[in-house]
C-alpha positions as CSV (number, residue, x, y, z in Angstrom):
1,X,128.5,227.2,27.8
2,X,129.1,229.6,30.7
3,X,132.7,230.2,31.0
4,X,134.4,229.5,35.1
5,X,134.4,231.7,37.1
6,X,138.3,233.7,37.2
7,X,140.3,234.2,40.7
8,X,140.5,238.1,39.3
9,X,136.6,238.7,38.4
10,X,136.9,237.4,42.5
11,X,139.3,239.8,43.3
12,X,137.4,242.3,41.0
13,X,134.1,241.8,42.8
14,X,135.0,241.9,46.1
15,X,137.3,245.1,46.0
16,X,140.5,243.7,47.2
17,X,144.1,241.9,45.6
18,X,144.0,238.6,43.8
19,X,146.9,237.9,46.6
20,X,144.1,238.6,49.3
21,X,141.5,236.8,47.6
22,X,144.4,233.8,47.4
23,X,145.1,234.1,51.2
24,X,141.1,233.5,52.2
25,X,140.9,230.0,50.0
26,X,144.2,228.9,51.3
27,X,142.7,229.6,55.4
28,X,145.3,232.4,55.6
29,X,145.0,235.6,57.7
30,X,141.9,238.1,56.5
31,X,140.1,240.5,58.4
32,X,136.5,239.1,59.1
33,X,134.8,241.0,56.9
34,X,137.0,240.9,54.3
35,X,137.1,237.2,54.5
36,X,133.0,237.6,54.9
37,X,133.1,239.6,51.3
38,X,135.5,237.5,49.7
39,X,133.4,234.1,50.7
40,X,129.8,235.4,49.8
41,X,131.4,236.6,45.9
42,X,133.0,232.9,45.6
43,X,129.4,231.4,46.5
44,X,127.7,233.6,43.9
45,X,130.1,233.7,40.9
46,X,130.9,229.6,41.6
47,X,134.3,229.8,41.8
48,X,136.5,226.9,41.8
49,X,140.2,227.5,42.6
50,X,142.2,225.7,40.2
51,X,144.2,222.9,42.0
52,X,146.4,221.6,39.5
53,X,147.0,224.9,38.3
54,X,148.2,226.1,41.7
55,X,149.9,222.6,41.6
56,X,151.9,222.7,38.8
57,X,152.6,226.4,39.8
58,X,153.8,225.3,43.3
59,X,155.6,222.2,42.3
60,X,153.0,220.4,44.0
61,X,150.7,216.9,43.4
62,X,148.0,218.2,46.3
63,X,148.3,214.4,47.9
64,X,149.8,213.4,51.2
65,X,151.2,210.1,51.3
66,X,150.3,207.1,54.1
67,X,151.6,204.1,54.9
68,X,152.2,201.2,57.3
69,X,152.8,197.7,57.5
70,X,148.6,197.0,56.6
71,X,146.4,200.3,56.6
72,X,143.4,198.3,57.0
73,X,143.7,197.9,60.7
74,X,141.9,199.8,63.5
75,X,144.4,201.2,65.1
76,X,145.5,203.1,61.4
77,X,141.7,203.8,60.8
78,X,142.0,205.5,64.2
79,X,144.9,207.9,62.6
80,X,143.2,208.1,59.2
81,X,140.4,209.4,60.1
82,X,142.4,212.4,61.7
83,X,144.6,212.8,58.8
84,X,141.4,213.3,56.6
85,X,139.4,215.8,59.1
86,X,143.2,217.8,58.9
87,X,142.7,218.2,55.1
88,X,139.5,219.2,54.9
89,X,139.4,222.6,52.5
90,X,143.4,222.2,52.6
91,X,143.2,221.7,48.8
92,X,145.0,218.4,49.9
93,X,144.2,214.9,49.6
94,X,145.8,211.5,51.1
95,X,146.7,208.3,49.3
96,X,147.1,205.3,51.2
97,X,150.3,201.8,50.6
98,X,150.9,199.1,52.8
99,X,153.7,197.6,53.1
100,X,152.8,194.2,53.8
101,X,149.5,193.7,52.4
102,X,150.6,190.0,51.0
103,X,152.2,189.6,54.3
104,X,155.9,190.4,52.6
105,X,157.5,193.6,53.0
106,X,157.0,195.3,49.7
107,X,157.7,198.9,49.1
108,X,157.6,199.4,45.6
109,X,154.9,201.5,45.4
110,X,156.2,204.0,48.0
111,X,159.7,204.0,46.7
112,X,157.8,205.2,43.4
113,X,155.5,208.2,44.9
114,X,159.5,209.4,46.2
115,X,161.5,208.7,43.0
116,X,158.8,210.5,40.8
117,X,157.6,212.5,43.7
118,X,153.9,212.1,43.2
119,X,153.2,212.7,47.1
120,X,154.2,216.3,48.6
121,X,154.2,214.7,51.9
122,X,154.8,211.1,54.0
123,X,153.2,209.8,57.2
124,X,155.1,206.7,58.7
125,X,152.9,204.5,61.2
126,X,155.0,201.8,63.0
127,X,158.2,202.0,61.1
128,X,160.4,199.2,61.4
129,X,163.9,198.3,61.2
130,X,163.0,197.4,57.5
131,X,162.1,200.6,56.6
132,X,165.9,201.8,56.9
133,X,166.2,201.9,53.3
134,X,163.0,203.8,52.6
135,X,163.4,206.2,55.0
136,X,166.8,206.7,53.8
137,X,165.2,207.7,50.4
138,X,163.0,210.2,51.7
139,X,165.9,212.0,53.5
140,X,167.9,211.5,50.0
141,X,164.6,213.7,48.1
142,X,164.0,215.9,51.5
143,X,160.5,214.7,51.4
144,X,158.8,216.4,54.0
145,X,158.1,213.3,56.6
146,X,156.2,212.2,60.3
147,X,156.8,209.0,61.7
148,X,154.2,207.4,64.1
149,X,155.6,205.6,66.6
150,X,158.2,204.4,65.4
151,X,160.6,201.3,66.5
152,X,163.8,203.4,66.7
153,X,165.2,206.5,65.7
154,X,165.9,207.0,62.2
155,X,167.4,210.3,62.4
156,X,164.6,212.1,59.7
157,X,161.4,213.2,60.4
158,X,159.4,214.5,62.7
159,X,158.6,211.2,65.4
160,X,155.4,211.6,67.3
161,X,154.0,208.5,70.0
162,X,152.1,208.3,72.9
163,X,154.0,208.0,76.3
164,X,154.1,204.7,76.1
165,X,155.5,203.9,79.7
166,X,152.7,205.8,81.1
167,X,150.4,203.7,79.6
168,X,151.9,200.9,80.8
169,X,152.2,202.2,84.3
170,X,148.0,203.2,84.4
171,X,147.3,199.8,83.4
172,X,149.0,198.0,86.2
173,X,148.0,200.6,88.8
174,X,144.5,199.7,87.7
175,X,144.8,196.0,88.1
176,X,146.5,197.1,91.5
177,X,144.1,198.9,92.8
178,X,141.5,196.1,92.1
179,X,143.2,194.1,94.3
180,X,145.4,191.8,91.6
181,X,148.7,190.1,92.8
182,X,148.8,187.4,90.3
183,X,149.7,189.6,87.0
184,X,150.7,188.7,83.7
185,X,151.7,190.7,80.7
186,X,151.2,189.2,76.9
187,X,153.0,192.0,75.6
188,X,153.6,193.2,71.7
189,X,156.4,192.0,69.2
190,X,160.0,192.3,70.7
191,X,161.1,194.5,68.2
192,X,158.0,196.7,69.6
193,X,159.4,200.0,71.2
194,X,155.8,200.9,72.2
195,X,155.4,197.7,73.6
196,X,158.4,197.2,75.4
197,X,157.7,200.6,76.9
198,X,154.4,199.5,77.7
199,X,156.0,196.2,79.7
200,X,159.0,198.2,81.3
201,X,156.0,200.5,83.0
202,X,153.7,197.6,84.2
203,X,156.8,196.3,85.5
204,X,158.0,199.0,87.6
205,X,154.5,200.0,89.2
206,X,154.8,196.1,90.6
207,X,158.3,196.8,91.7
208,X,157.0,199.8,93.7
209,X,154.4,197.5,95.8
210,X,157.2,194.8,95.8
211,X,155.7,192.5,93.5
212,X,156.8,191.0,90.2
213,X,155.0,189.8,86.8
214,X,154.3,186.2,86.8
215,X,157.0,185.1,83.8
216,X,156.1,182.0,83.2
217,X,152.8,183.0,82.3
218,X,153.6,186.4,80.6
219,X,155.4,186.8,77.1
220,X,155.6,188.9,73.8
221,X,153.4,188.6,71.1
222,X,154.4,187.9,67.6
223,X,152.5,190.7,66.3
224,X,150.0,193.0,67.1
225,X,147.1,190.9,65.0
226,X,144.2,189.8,67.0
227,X,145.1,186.4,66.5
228,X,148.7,186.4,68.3
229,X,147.2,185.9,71.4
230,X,145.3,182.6,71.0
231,X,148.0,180.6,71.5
232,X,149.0,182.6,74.9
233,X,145.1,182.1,76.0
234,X,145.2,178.3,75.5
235,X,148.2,178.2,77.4
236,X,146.3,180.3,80.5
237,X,143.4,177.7,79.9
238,X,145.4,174.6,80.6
239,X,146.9,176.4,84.4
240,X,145.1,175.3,87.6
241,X,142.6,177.8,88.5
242,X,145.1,178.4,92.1
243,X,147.9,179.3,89.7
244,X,146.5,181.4,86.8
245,X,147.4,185.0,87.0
246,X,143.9,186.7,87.8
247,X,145.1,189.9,85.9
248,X,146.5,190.2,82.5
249,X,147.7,193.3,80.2
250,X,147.4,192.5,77.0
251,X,149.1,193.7,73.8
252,X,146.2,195.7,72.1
253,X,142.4,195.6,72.4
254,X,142.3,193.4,69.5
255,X,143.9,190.6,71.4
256,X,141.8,191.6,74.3
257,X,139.0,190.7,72.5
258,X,140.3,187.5,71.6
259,X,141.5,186.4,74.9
260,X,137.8,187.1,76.0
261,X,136.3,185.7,73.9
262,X,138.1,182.3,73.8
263,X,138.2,182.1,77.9
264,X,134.2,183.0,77.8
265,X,133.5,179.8,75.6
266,X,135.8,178.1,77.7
267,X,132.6,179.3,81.0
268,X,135.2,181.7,82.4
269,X,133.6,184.4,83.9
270,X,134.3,187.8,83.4
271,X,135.8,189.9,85.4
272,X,135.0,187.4,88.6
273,X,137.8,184.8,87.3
274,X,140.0,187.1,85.5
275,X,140.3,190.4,84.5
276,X,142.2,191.9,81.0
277,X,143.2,195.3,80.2
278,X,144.2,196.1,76.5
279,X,145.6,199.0,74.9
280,X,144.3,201.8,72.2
281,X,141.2,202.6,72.4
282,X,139.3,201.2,69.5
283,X,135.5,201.9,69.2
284,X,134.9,198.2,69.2
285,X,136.2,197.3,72.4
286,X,133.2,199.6,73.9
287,X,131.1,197.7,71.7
288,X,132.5,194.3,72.4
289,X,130.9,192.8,75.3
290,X,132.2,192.8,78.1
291,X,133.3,196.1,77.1
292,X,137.2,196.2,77.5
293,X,138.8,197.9,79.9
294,X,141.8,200.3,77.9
295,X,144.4,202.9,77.7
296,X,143.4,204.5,74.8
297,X,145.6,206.5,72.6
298,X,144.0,210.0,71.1
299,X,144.6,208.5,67.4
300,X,142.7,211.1,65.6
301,X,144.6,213.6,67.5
302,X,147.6,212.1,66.6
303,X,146.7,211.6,63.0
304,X,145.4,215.2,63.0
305,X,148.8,216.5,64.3
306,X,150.9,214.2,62.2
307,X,149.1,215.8,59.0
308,X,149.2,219.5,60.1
309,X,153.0,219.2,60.6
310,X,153.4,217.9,57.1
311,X,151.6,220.2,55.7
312,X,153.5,223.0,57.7
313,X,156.8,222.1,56.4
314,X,155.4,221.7,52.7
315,X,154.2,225.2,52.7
316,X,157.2,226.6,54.7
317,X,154.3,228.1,57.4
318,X,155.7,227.6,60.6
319,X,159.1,228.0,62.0
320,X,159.7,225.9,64.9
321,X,158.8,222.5,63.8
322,X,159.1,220.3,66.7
323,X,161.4,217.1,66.4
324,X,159.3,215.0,68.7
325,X,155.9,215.2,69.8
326,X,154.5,212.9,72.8
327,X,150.4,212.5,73.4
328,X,148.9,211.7,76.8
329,X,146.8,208.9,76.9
330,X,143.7,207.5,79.2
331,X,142.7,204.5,81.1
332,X,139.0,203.8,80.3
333,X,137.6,201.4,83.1
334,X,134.7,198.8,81.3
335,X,133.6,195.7,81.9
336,X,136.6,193.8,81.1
337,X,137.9,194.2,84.9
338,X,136.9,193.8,88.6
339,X,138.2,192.9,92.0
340,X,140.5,190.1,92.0
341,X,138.8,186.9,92.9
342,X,140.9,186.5,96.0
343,X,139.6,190.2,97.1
344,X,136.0,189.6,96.5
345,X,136.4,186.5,98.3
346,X,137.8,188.4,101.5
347,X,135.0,191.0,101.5
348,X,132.5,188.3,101.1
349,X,133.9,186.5,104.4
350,X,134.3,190.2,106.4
351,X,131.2,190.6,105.5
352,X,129.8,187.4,106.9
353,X,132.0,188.1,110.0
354,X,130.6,191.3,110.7
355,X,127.0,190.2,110.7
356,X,127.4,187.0,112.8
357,X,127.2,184.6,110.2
358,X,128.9,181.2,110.7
């Protein structure tokens, strides 16, 4: 049996240090064609670098740790899928926990990767006020840690969100724009800072054109599950047509959806009798129909970043790791909205004016 190839018959081959040959597997700096040479000798001896060597040599497992309250939902797909394209040929893998997968908080198995330190690295999404304690632990074990938009600060880690406020603000000035007067918000959880943000900028961009969210038709959401907002659309079902807010923001695309869908089977049309913006971004609010209209947040971006920093502080490559990192985000107009009815009723009747009709 052919015996694997060595890092030093590499180094041997190519005419330069093992420590070079080390640098151009591990994506450190090479000159081109060294890095050319180097490459072209590991292709045609087979090399495999040895991970749990390199491992047990560094003090590292090779696995970055991920976890929120359920990792099967879109908005974490949306960061997973950055996380993974980060570790590609980073000799790194992730492993995934969520908290409350039998709808309990339960984090046993986290506190476990910490106490026997089988991750190098934690990535937080949505931590909560019941994550004190864990988070507490991986400061204890200065396990290297990014939190994802997070509820409050928990003085560890490195926080990144989305500017929340902003997104709130592009949401309303869209509705605005479209002629709305009559808006609502069926904003996320309370406890929510990304929500709450998200309200407190819908509701000053009404302030500025001296109006105000309808609040007895607007409220917060018990979660951010798809389902929390079918008890807010039966409510909007049961208003007078004269009285129903003609422009909602709603927690997430998920409830979006829902809303839509449930007013649709109800015969309410789309945008003409009311129109919905949601938040995120998910593919399948462009493949919903209508399509809804979103802010999105750059999730793979932020996953993307949230890995990269991780992995900076693990292997000690960059100085200046920030404390706080904030992405832009994007309104993306669909089908979801349109002029407000009382609008498209004015033009209609301008329009017959202005042509003589009686």
């Amino acid at each position: 049996m052919k015996q694997r190839a060595t890092i030093i018959e590499v180094a041997k081959k190519s005419g330069v240090a093992v420590s070079t040959v080390s640098r151009v597997l591990n994506g450190g700096y090479a000159s081109p064609m060294v890095r050319s040479r180097v490459e072209a000798v590991v292709r045609q001896l087979g090399y495999v670098p040895s991970t749990s060597a390199r491992g047990l040599k560094l003090g590292r497992t090779g696995l970055l740790g991920f976890v929120s309250w359920n990792v099967f939902g879109t908005w974490t797909s949306g960061l997973l899928r950055g996380i993974e394209d980060e570790l590609v040929g980073r000799s790194s893998s992730v492993v995934i926990a969520s908290l409350g997968l039998r709808g309990t908080y339960d984090p046993s198995a986290v506190k476990a990767w910490i106490g026997e330190r089988r991750v190098d690295g934690l990535i937080i999404a949505r931590a909560k006020d019941e994550n004190v304690e864990l988070i507490a632990s991986l400061e204890e074990s200065r396990l290297p840690t990014v939190i994802i938009a997070a509820d409050r600060n928990f003085g560890y880690g490195v926080s990144i969100e989305s500017r929340d406020k902003k997104s709130g603000c592009l949401a309303a000035e869209h509705l605005l724009q479209l002629g709305h007067k009559r808006i609502a918000c069926w904003s996320g959880p309370k406890e929510s800072l990304a929500a709450r943000k998200r309200l407190e900028g819908v509701v000053e961009t009404l302030a500025a054109q001296g109006l105000e969210l309808m609040p007895e038709h607007s409220g917060s959401a018990p979660s951010f599950h798809a389902d929390a907002s079918v008890g807010y659309c039966k409510r909007w079902l049961t208003l007078p047509r004269q009285s129903r807010p003609t422009g909602i923001v709603m927690a997430n695309d998920e409830q979006a959806m829902t809303f839509l869908r449930m007013a649709m089977d109800r015969g309410i049309k789309i945008p003409e009798d009311v129109s919905v913006v949601g938040f995120d971004g998910i593919e399948e609010g462009a493949r919903f129909w209508p399509g809804v209209t979103t802010v999105a947040q750059p999730m793979h971006a932020i996953g993307s970043a949230a890995a990269r920093i991780v992995l900076q502080i693990i292997e000690g490559t960059e100085s200046q790791i920030p404390e706080y990192m904030e992405f832009d985000t994007e309104l993306i107009v669909r089908e979801s909205t349109g002029p407000a009815p009382e609008s498209s009723m004015l033009e209609v009747k301008n329009a017959s004016a202005g042509t003589g009709r009686r």
